[in-house]
C-alpha positions in Angstrom: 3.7 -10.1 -10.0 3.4 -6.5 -10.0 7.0 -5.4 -8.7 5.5 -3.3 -6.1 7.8 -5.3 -3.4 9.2 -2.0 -1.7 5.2 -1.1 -1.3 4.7 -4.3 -0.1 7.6 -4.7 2.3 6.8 -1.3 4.2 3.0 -2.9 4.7 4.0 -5.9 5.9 6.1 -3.9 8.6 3.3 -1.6 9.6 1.2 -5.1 9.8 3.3 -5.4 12.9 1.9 -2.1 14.6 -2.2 -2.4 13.4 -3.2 0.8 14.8 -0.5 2.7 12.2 -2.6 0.3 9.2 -6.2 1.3 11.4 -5.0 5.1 11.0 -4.8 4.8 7.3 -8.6 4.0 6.8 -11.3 7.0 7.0 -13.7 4.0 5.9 -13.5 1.9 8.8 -16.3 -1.3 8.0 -17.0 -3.1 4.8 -19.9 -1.6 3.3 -22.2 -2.8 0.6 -21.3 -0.1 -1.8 -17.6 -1.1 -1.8 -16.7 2.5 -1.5 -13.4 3.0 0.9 -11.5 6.6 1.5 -8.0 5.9 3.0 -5.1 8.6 3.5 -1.7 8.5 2.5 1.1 11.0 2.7 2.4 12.6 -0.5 5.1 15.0 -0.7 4.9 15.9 2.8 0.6 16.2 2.2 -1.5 13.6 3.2 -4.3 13.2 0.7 -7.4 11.3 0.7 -7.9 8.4 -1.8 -11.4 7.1 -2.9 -11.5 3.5 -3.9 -13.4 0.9 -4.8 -13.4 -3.1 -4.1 -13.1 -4.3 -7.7 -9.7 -5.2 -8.3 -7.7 -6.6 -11.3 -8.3 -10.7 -11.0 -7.0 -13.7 -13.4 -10.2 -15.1 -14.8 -10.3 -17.8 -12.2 -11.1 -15.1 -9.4 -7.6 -14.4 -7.9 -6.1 -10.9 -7.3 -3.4 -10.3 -10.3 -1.5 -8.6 -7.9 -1.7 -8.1 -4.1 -3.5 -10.6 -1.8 -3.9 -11.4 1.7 -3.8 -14.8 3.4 -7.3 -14.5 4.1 -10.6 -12.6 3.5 -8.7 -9.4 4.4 -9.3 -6.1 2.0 -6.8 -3.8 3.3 -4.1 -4.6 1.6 -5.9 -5.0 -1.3 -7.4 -1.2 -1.2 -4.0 0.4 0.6 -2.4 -0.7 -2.9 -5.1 0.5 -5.3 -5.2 3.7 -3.3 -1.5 3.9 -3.8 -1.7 2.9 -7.6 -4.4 5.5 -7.8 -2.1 8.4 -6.3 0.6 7.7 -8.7 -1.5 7.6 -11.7 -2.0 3.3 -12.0 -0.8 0.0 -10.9 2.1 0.2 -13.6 3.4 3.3 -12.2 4.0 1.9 -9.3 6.5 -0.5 -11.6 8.1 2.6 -13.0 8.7 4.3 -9.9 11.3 1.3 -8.9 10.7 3.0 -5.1 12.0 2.0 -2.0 10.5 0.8 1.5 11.8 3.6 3.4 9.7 6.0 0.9 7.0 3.7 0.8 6.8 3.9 4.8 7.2 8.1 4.1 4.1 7.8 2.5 2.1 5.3 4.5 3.4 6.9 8.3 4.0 10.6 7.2 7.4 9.9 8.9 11.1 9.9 8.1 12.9 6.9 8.2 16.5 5.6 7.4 17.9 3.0 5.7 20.8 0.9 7.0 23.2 -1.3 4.7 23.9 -3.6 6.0 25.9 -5.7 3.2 29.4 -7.4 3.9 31.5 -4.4 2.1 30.1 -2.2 4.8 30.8 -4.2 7.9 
């Protein structure tokens, strides 16, 4: 709902390699206070975010924007951390960004993109 799909994308590909998403997190357990501190790598710096578990719902309970299949936070507090970074969740609209600077900023690595569209092959 949010148009953060580039964010998205690149955490669904780290999901593949949990230690690089276990990295990310200084605050390792759920804790009662619903305090979290997670890094994230921007311009070249990685910084350290401080969130909090309350996040934007519909009044029936659900996330308005991110979610996870189950009972999972990080998702969840790896985008408000992101959001945070960049000012809020609608800048992350605005920025119209891409996965490979998405994963820039979630790995502190470079990475390339490929097209791979019929004009090109």
């Amino acid at each position: 709902m949010l148009g953060d799909e580039w964010f998205l994308s690149a955490l669904a590909m780290l999901a593949e390699r949990p230690a690089l998403i276990e990295r990310l997190f200084l605050t390792k357990q759920v804790n009662e206070e619903g305090i979290y501190r997670v890094k994230i790598c921007k311009n070249g710096q990685w910084q350290v975010v401080t969130v909090d578990d309350y996040f934007p719902c519909h009044p029936k309970g659900d996330p308005i924007f991110s979610r996870s299949t189950s009972n999972e936070l990080w998702v969840l507090l790896l985008e408000k951390a992101f959001a945070k970074l960049h000012g809020s969740y609608l800048q992350l609209v605005a920025r119209t960004g891409f996965v490979n600077e998405a994963l820039l900023d979630l790995t502190g690595c470079p990475s390339i993109t490929y097209d791979m569209s019929d004009e090109y092959v």
